[in-house]
C-alpha positions, -999 to 999 in steps of 0.1 A, spaced: 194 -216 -2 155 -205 -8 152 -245 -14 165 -256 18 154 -220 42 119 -212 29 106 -240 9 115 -273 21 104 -263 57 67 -256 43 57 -274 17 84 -297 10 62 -327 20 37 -318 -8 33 -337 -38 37 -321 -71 0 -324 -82 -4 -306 -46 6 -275 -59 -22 -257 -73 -28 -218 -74 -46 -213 -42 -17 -237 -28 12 -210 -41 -11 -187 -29 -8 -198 6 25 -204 5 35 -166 -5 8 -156 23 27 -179 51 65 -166 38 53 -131 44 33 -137 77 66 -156 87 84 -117 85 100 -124 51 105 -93 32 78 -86 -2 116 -88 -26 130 -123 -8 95 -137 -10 93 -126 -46 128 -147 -52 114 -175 -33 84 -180 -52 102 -177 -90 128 -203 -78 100 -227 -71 87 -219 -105 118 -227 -116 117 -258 -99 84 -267 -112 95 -263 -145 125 -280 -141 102 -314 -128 79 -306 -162 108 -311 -181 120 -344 -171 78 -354 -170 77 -349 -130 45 -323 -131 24 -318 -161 12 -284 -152 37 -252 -129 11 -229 -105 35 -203 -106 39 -198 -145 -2 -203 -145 -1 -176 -121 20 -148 -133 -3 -151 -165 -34 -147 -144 -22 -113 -129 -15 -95 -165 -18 -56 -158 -47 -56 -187 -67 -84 -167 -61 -72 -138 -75 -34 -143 -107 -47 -159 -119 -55 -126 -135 -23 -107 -117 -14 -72 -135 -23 -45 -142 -1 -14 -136 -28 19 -115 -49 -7 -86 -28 -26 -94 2 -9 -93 9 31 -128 22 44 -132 55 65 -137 33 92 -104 12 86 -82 44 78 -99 64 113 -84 28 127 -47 30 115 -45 65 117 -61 66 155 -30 38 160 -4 60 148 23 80 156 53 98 158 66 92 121 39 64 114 12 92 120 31 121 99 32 92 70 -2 78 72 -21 111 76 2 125 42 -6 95 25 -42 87 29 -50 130 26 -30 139 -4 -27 108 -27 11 112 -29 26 84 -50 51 60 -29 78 74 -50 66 114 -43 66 106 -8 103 93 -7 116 118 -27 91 148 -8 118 180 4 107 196 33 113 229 6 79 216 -7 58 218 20 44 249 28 29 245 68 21 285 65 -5 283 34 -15 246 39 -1 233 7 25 202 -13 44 207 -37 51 175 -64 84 185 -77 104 155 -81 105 115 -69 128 86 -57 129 57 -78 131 20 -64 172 23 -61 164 62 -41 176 79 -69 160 112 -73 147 120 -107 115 141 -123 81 137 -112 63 100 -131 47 127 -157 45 164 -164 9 164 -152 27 149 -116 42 183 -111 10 198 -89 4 215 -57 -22 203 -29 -41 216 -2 -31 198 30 -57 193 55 -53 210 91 -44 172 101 -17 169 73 -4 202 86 -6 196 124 9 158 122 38 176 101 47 202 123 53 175 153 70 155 131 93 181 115 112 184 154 114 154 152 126 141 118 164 131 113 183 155 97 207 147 70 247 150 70 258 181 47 294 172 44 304 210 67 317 211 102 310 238 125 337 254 146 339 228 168 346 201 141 305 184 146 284 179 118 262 202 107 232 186 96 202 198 78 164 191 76 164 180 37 141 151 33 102 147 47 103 108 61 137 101 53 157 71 69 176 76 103 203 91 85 187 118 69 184 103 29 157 87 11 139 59 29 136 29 9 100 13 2 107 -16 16 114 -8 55 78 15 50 62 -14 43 76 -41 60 86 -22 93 55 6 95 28 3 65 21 -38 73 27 -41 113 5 -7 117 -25 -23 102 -18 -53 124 -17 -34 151 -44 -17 144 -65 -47 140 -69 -47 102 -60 -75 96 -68 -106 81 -61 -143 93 -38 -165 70 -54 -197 57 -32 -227 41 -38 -239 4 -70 -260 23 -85 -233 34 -77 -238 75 -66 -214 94 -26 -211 102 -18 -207 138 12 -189 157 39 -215 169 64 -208 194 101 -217 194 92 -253 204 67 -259 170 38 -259 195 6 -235 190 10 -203 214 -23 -198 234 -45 -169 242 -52 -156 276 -88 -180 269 -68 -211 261 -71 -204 225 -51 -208 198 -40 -180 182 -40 -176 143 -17 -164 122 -29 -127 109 -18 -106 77 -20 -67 71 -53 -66 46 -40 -42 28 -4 -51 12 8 -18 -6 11 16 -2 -12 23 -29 -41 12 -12 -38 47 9 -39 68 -30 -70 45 -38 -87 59 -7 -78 96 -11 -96 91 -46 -127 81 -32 -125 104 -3 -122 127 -27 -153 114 -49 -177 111 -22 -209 131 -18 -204 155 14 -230 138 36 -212 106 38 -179 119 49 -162 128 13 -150 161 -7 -177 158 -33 -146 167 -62 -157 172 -97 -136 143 -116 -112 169 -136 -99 182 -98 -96 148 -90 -73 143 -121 -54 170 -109 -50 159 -72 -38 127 -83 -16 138 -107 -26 114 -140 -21 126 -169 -51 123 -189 -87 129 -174 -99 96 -193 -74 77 -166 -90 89 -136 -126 84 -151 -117 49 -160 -102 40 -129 -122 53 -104 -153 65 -123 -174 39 -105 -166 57 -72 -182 94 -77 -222 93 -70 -242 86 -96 -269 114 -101 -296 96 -124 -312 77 -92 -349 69 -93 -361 104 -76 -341 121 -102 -351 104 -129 -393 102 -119 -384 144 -118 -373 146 -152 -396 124 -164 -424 146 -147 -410 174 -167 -403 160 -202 -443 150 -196 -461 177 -182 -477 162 -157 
């Protein structure tokens, strides 16, 4: 099925020395664009590993992209490399974007994510119990895993509490009218349901959302909406434009074709990278201005060395060149 729905129709006129990196690349960047899901594209691309390998054996392809891949992306070699602000994390430009784009539920979300850090699985698994709209504050008591099963926080250091901003409050007290309520198994004299507020941003029936519908129906088309975006290129480097029904190139009011655009930033976590340096950054561009052991806190790691290694590089450095002619001033006298 994956052969003959997803991969035949894009790439099945490339030769097997075709398929480099970049080119698999491309290819998962066009299956999502196309509205695939991140778990079906997933499938898609191991099957054409498998494939690959498959062709290796019987001395078809001498080298398989998506094995070469998977060992580029090891977690160790992939958190050597620093985060980058405009790159892995949204800037406070981007998120005043999306968030200006948002709302109903989309705006409750965003707001809670980007101004509290909250783990995908915290926010899924957040009880309306935990939030405290009175004092301003969260409450990190338990999560949903990937199958919505609720469960203990990731760590014992993920059990916190966190000042909410007066936007984090005001967003969650529209949304709370607002948010579907949850069958409780009781009748009411009358033989309805009686339903309760349980769950934060739960699905339409009241239990946990799953992660996929946030990021495939509101985390991914808000960004595009939103214009952060970026345009999808094929393994050549060209630009992939919209086609309609008919395979021809749809057209803008200029004339123009339109390209093919893609959310910039993929996952959720993209939002907890930004609280971070929100939360790192000196008071006169915009941030909190933390020290790095509330920051550890606030995130909820469990060692202070986690945070410092991860986002050291984001807090100010305080040993510029007027600081340092200072001390040396002093350690000299002069």
């Amino acid at each position: 099925m994956y052969l003959r729905k997803h991969i035949n129709p894009r790439i099945g006129s490339k030769r097997l020395n075709e398929l480099t990196v970049p080119a698999v690349r491309a290819f998962q960047d066009l299956l999502l664009a196309d509205g695939r899901s991140q778990s079906l594209t997933g499938k898609v691309i191991t099957q054409l590993g498998s494939l690959i390998a498959d062709a290796q054996e019987r001395g078809h392809a001498t080298h398989n992209p998506v094995r070469e891949r998977k060992r580029r992306k090891k977690p160790a070699d992939r958190h050597k490399r620093q985060l980058t602000i405009g790159v892995d994390i949204p800037t406070p430009a981007e998120i005043r974007t999306i968030l200006g784009a948002a709302t109903g539920y989309r705006r409750a979300f965003f707001v809670t994510v980007a101004l509290t850090g909250l783990r995908a699985s915290e926010l899924r698994g957040l009880r309306w119990q935990d939030v405290d709209l009175t004092k301003a504050t969260l409450t990190v008591s338990q999560r949903a895993d990937k199958n919505g099963d609720i469960g203990s926080p990731k760590a014992a250091s993920s059990r916190r509490t966190i000042p909410l901003p007066p936007m984090v409050v005001n967003a969650l007290k529209e949304w709370k009218d607002a948010c579907p309520r949850r069958d409780t198994g009781k009748k009411d004299a009358a033989g309805n349901p009686i339903k309760e507020l349980h769950y934060v941003f739960p699905n339409i029936k009241g239990g946990v959302e799953s992660l996929r519908n946030i990021l495939q129906h509101q985390w991914r088309p808000l960004q595009v909406s939103a214009g952060v975006s970026v345009p999808v290129r094929d393994d050549a480097g060209n630009l992939v434009m919209a086609l309609d029904d008919d395979g021809q190139p749809l057209l803008d009011g200029n004339g123009m074709p339109i390209p093919v655009v893609a959310a910039k930033y993929r996952g959720l976590h993209a939002l907890r990278h930004f609280f971070c340096s929100w939360c790192a950054a000196r008071k006169e561009d915009g941030g909190l201005a933390l020290p790095l052991k509330t920051v550890q806190v606030r995130m909820g790691h469990s060692t202070l060395a986690m945070t410092a290694d991860r986002y050291g590089h984001l807090f100010p450095s305080t040993d510029d060149a007027e600081v340092l002619a200072a001390g040396e001033r002093a350690l000299m006298g002069v």
